[in-house]
C-alpha positions in Angstrom: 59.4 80.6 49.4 62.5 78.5 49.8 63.8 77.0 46.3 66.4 74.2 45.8 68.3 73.4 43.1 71.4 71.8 41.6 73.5 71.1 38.7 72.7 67.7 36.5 75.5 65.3 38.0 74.5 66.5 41.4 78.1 67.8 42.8 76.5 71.2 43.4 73.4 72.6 45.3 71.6 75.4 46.1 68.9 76.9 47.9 67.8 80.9 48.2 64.5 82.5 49.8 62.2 84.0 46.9 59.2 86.6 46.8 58.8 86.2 43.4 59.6 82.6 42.2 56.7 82.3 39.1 59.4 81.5 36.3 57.2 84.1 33.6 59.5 85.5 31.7 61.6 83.5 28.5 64.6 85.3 27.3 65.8 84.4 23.6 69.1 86.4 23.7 72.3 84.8 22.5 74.0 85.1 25.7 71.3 83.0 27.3 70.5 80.8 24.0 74.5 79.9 24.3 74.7 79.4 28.2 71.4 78.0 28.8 69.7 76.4 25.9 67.4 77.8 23.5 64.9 79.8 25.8 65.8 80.5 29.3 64.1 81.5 32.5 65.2 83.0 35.8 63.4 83.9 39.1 65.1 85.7 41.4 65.6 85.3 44.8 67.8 87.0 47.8 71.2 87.1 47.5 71.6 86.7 51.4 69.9 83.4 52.1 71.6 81.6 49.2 73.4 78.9 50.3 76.1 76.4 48.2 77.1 73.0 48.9 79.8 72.1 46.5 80.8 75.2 45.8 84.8 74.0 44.9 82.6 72.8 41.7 81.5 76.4 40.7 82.7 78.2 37.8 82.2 81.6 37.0 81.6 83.0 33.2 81.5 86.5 32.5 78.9 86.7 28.8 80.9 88.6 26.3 78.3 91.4 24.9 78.6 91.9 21.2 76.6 94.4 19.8 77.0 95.8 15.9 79.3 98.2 15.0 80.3 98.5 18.7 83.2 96.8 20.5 83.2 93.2 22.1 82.5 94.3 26.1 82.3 91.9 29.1 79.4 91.8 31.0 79.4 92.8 35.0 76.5 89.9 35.6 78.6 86.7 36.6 77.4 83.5 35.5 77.4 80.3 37.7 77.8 77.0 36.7 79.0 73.5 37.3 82.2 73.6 36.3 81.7 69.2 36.2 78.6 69.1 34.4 77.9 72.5 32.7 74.6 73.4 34.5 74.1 77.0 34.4 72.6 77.5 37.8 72.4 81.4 39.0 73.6 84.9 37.9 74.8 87.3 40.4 75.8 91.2 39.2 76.8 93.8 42.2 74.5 96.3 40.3 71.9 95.0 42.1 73.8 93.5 45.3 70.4 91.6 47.0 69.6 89.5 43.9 70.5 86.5 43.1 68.9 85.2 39.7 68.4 81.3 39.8 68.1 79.4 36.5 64.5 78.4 36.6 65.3 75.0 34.9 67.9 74.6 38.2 65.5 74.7 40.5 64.1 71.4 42.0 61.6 72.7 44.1 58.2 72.3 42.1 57.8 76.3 41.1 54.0 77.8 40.8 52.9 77.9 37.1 52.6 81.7 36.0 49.3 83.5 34.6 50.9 84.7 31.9 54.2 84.2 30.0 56.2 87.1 28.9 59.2 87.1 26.4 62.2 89.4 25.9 64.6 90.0 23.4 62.6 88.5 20.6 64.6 90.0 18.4 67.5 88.1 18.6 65.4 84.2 18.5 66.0 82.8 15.9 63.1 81.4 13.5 63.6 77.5 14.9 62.9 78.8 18.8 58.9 78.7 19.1 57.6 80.9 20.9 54.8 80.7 24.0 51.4 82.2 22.7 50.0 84.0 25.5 51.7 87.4 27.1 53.3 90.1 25.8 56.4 90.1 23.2 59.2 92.2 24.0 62.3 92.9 21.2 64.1 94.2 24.0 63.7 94.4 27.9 60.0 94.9 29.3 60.1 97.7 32.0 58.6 95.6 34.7 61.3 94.2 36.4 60.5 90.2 38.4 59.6 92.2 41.3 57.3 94.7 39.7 55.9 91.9 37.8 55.2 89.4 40.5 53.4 92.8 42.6 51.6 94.1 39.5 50.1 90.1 39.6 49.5 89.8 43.2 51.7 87.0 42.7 55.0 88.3 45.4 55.3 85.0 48.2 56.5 86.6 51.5 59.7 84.6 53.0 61.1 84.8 56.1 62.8 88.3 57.1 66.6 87.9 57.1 67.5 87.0 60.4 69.2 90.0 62.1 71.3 90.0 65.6 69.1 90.8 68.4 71.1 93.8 69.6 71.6 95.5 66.4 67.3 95.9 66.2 67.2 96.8 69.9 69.8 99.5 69.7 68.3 101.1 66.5 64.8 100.8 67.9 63.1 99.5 65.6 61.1 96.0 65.5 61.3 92.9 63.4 58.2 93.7 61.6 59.5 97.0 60.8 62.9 95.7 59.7 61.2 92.4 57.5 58.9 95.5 55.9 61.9 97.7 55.1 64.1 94.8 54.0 61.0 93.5 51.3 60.9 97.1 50.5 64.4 97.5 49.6 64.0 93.9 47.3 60.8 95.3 45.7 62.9 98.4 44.5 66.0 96.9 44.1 64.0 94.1 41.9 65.6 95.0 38.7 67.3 92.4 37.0 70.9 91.8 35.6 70.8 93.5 31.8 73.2 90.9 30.9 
């Protein structure tokens, strides 16, 4: 499914192919109450296919991670946003180098509704954020990542295989069905998402 989105004063755009756009899962963390608003939501889609139109207007945050007793650390995920406006719009981390995370409320493309709502990090929302009352609570991460979700549901949307050059597929011998089924593969496993 292609999605588009873009910041609030319109300077930046996006879109990204997505197997698994159902925006399901509410995070109450601090690093996305503090970036985001009170609850957020990501999809995720492939890093690949995203595509940036105003991308001078970008402006990358890297969440500082505090955690008691510990020391202050800087998180690997990189945050995108308007650096005009503020919208947060995507998260990218190189932990998981096909992902890209879109902010759910960034996305202007009318997203399906989800059966089910889950929410992470419940320990951290404060007692003013109300909470959805259907799905499962988590005070941490769940262990189903988006993908495993979205194929546990039924719910994954196939997208279009990443177009490949012609001659690389002859010369390993292998198909474009073969090569769309090992790239959603490859998604599905890689379909963690960024811890911070």
């Amino acid at each position: 499914m292609r999605l588009e989105g873009s910041c609030q004063c319109g300077k930046v755009t996006f879109s990204v192919e997505s197997e698994t756009p159902y925006p399901y899962m509410f995070c109450y963390c601090s690093i996305c109450r503090k970036t985001s608003g009170a609850v957020t939501c990501n999809v995720m889609g492939r890093r690949a296919t995203l595509k940036v139109t105003g991308a001078a207007h970008l402006r990358c945050y890297h969440a500082v991670i505090r955690k008691k007793g510990r020391r202050a650390a800087r998180s690997e995920g990189e945050r995108w946003f308007c650096g005009l406006c503020g919208s947060h719009l995507y998260v990218l981390d190189d932990r998981w180098p096909e992902g890209v995370w879109p902010n759910a409320a960034a996305i202007d493309t009318d997203l399906p509704v989800p059966p089910e709502h889950v929410q992470l990090m419940t320990r951290y929302k404060p007692a003013w954020v109300p909470t959805v009352p259907d799905g499962p609570r988590f005070p941490e991460y769940p262990k189903l990542s988006i993908a495993a979700w979205h194929e546990e549901h039924g719910l994954t949307v196939e997208s279009p295989a990443p177009r490949r050059a012609r001659s690389a597929t002859k010369k390993r011998g292998r198909s474009s069905r073969a090569t769309s089924i090992r790239t959603r593969s490859r998604a599905r496993r890689a379909g963690g998402e960024p811890a911070t």
